[in-house]
C-alpha positions in Angstrom: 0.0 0.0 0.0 1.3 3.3 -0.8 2.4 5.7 1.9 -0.8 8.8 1.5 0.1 12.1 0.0 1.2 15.0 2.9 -2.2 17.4 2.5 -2.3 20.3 4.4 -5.1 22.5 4.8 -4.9 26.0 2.2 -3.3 23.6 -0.6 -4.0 24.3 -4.2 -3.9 21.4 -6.2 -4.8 20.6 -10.0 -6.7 17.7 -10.5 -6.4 15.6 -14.1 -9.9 16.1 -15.0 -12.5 18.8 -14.9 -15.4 19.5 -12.7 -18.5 20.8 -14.5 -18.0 24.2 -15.0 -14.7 24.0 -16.7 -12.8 24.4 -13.5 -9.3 22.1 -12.7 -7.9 24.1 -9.8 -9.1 23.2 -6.1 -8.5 24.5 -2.7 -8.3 21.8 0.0 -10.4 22.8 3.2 -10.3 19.3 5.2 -8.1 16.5 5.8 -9.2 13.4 6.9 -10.2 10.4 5.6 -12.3 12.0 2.9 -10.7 15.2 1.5 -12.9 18.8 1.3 -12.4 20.6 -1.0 -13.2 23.7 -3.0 -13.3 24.8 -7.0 -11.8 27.4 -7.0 -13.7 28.6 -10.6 -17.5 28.1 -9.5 -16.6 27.8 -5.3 -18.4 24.5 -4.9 -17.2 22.4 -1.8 -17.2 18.9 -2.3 -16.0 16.1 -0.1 -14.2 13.5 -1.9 -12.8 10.3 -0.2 -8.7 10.8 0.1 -8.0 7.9 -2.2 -9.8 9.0 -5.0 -8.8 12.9 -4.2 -4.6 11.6 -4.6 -5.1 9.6 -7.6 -6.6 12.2 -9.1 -3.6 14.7 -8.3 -2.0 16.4 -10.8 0.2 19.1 -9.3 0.5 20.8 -6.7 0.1 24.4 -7.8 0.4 25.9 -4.1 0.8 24.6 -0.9 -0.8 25.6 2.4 1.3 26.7 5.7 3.6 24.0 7.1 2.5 22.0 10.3 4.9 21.9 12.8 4.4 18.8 14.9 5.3 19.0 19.0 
């Protein structure tokens, strides 16, 4: 099984195909076990479950603020 992809909250990520309205660019607002997310063309959130959201990565075309762990 492959080790899950660090997602942080305030990452932009492109995904390899489009949602409805044309948009490929999404904001991620929730980690967990299913992945929230938002278009960042139309602003529809969506919750997606995480394997399906990291197979579907394309790039990462931001990423959020780094989480220091204590």
């Amino acid at each position: 099984m492959a080790e899950p992809i660090a997602l942080t909250i305030g990452d932009v990520v492109e995904l390899r195909k489009t949602h409805p309205c044309g948009g490929r660019l999404w904001r991620v607002l929730r980690v967990g076990l299913d992945i929230g997310a938002e278009c960042l063309t139309c602003r529809r959130y969506v919750l997606i479950p995480r394997r399906r959201f990291e197979h579907d990565i394309k790039r990462f075309v931001e990423r959020g603020p780094e989480v220091v762990a204590l």
